[in-house]
N, C-alpha and C positions, 0 to 999 in steps of 0.2 A: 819611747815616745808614744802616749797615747793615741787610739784611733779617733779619729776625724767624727763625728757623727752628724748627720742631718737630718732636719727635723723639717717638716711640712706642716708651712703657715696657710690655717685655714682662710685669713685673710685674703692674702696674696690669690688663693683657689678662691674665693666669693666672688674677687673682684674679677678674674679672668672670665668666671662665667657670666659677668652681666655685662661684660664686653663683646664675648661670642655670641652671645644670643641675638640681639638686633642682625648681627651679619650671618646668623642662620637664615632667621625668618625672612629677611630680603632676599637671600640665595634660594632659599624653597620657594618663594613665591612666585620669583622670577623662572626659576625651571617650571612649575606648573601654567605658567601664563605661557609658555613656551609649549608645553604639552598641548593647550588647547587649541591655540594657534593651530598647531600639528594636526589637531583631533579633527578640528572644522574642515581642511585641506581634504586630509583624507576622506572623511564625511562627506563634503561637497564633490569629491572625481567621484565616489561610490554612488552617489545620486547620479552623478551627469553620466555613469555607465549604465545605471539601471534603466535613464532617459533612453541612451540610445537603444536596448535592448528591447523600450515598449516601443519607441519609435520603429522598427523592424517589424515588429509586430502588426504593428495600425500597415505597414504600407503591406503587409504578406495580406491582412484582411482585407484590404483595398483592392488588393489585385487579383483576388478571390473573385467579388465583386463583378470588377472591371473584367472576366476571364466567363464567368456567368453568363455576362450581356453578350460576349464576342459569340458564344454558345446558340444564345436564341439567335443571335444578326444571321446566323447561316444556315439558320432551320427554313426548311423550303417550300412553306408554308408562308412564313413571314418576309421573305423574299419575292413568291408569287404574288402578296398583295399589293407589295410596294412598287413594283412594276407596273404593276397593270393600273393600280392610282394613279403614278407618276403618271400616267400618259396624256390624263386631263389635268389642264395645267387651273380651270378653273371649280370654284368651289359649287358642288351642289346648291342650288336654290334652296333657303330655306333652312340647311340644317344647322347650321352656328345658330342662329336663333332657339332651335330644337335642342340644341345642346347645352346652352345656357338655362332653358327654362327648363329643360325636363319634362316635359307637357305632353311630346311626344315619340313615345317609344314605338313607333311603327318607322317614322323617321330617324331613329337612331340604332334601327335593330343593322345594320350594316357594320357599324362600328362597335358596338355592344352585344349581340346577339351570333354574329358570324364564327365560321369555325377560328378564326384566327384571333381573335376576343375569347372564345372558349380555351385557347392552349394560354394565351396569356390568365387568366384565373388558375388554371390546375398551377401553375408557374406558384404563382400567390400563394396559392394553399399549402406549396412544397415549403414555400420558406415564409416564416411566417413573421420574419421583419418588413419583410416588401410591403408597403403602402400602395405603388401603384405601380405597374409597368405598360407602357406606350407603344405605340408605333406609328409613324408620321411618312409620310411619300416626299418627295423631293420639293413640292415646294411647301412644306410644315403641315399639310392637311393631316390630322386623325384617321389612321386607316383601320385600326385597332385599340381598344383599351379592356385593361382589366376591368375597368368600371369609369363612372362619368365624373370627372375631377378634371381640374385644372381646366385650359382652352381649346377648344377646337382648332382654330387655326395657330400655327405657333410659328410662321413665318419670320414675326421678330421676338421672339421670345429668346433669349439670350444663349439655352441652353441648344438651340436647334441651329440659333445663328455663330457659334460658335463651332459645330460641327460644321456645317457648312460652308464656311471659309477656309477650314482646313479639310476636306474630305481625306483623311489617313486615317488608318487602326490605332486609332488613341482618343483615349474616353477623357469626355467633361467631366469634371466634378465640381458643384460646389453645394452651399449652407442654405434651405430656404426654409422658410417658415410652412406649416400645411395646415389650412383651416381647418379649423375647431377642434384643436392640438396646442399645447403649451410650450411642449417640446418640437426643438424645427426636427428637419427632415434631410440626409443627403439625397441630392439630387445627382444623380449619373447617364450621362448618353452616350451614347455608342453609334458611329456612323454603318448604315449599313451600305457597304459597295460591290459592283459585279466584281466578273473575275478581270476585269480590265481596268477593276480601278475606279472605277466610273460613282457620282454618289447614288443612291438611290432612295435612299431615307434615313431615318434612324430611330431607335430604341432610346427611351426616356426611362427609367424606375427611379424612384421614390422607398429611400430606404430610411429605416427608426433610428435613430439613433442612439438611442437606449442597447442597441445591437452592437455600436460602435463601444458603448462604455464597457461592455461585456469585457473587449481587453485592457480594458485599464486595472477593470476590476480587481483581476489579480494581484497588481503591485503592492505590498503593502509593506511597509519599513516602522520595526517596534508599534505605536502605539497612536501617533498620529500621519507616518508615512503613508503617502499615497498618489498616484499618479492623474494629472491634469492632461488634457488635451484643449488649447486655445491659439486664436488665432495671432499669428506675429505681426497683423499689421497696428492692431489695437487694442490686444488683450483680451477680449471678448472668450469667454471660457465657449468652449464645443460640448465637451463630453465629461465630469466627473460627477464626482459623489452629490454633487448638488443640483446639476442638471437634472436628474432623475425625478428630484420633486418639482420641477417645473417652473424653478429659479434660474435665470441667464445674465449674469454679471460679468465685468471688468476683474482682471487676477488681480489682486491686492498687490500691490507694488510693482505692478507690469512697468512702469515708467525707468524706476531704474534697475530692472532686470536688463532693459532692453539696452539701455545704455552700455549697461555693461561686456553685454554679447556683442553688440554692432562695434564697438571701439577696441575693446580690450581683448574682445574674441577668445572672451572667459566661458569655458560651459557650466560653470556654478558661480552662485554669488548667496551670499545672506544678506535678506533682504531686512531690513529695520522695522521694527514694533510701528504699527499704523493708530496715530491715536484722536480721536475725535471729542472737543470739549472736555480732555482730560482724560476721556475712559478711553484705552484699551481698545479696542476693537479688534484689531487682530496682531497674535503676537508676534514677534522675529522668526524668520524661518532661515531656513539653511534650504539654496533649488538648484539642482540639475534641468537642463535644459537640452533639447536633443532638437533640430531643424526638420522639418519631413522633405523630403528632397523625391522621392519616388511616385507624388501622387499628381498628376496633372493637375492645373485649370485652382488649386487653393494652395493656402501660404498658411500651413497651422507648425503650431510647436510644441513638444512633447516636453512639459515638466514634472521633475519629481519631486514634493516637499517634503520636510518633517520640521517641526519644531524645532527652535534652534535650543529652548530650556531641554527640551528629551535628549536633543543631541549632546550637549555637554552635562547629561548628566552625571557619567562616572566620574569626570575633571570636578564637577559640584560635588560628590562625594568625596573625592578624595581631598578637596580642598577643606572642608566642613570636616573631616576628621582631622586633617593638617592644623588648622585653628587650636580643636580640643587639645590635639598632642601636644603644640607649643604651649599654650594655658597651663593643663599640666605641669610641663616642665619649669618654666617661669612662676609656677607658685611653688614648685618642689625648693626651687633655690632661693628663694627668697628665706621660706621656712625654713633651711637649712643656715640660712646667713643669721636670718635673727639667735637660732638657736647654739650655731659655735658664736655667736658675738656673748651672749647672756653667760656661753662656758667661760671665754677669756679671762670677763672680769670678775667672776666668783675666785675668792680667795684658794689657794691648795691646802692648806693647814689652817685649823678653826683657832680663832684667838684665843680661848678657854684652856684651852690644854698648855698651853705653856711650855712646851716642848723644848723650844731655846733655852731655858732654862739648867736645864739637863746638861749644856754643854760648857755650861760658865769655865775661867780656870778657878785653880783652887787660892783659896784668899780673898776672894771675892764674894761677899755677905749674899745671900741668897734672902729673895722677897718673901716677906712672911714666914722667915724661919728665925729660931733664937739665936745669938750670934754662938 
């Protein structure tokens, strides 16, 4: 009995491969949509870690700061002034007016010229963010300044009456603006109390904030990464890349960042392409978000952006090669089908030769031969 043989129709193989191929390309693209899916996730905790690590940051420089002022409250200098102010509970004749106008420096040499005005300057000169540092006696009077800025009485100014309602060892801080400055200012006080507790005044400085963006500065993630400081109750940016030139804006899609922190108590989200009259304006970002929790008296939040096109770009690359390669292949087989289809139907033996012929039996006249 003869062996069995099998042969392989290239048909039957054309047709299987233009059947696999759609349910390749849907199964690869579906695991790469799945990769990016993935890419973003992990992208977005890697942001919302690097958030908390600037957030740690900003409260260690805070408390720097805040550690400073507790320094001067106990110098015994600024102590003996604040006392012995205290004890007139009213204000000199005449000098709030001397103070605002500046007119006269014989009336303000007390507050500006005294040894206690002298320590606060050397202060200034050491750190050379400090705009201004203060000293005020118990009921808001100017007992001291580095220099003539802001008010003399500061009775109800906020940051005096905020100390004063709570007299404990815990510093105000908040965002003020400082004339003929572009960029605000933080504003920090510090109560000064005896050893009983008791208030006696307090310390006011006046720091750059340009000093604050110093640790942002460092964050930086590939090519557009970079860390924000703003505030949570309205977006209002504090301290980044763009503060520095003297621009103070709202974070581009703070709306539904916040939603999604206050509800879903996500610490990343990617925020969606912002576009105006058609154009673009700013594009999709991938942000971490980190809460400041250790700084009295403000409500900021530490975020970290990058571009969401930078972030998925290796899933872009890989896809954008994934394209080429199916192309490729899907022309490979096509070429191949047209070319075993044109083998099929070409004859195996050329009619000319006449081969069959050869085989006739015998008896049988042969064409073109004599009989």
């Amino acid at each position: 009995m003869a062996k069995r043989r099998y042969e392989l129709d290239s048909r039957v193989l054309t047709i299987f491969f233009f059947v696999a191929i759609p349910f390749i390309v849907v199964g690869s693209f579906l695991v790469v949509n799945m990769a990016r899916v993935r890419l973003e996730a992990a992208l977005g905790a890697s942001l919302e870690q690097r958030a908390l690590e600037t957030k740690l940051w900003i409260e260690r420089y805070m408390g720097d700061q805040v550690v400073h002022l507790r320094i001067l409250a106990y110098d015994s200098l600024v102590r003996r002034a604040v006392a012995a102010s205290g004890a007139h509970a009213s204000m000199p004749e005449g000098l709030e007016t001397a103070w605002n106008s500046g007119a006269d420096p014989a009336a303000l040499a007390p507050v500006l010229q005294s040894p206690q005005a002298g320590h606060l300057r050397e202060v200034v000169r050491l750190r050379p963010a400090l705009r201004l540092v203060q000293v005020a006696d118990v009921h808001g009077h100017l007992v001291a300044s580095s220099s003539r800025a802001g008010r003399f009485a500061n009775a109800e100014a906020p940051w005096f009456q905020a100390v004063a309602a709570n007299p404990v060892e815990r510093a105000f801080v908040s965002l003020r603006e400082f004339p003929g400055s572009a960029l605000p200012v933080l504003e920090i006080a510090y109560p000064i109390l005896d050893d009983e507790g008791v208030l006696l005044g307090a310390l006011r400085a006046l720091l750059d904030v340009g000093d604050l963006y110093a640790v942002l500065a460092p964050v930086r993630i590939g090519r557009t990464g970079h860390a924000v400081l703003l505030r949570s109750t309205d977006g209002v940016i504090v301290a980044s890349d763009e503060t520095q030139s003297g621009v103070r804006a709202v974070f581009p899609g703070f709306e539904s960042a916040r939603t999604v922190i206050e509800r879903e108590r996500r610490g990343f989200w990617t925020i969606p392409a912002i576009e105006r009259d058609g154009v673009v304006v700013e594009p999709a970002r991938v942000a971490g978000f980190s809460q400041i929790e250790q700084v009295p008296g403000v409500k900021w939040l530490v975020a970290v952006e990058q571009d969401a096109q930078e972030a998925a770009a290796p899933i872009t690359e890989v896809t954008r090669y994934l394209w080429i390669h199916f192309l490729g292949v899907f022309g490979t087989v096509i070429m191949l089908a047209l070319y075993f289809s044109f083998k099929l139907e070409k004859p195996v033996i050329e009619d000319e030769l006449h081969l069959h012929e050869e085989h006739l039996p015998r008896g049988v006249p042969r064409t073109g031969t004599d009989g």
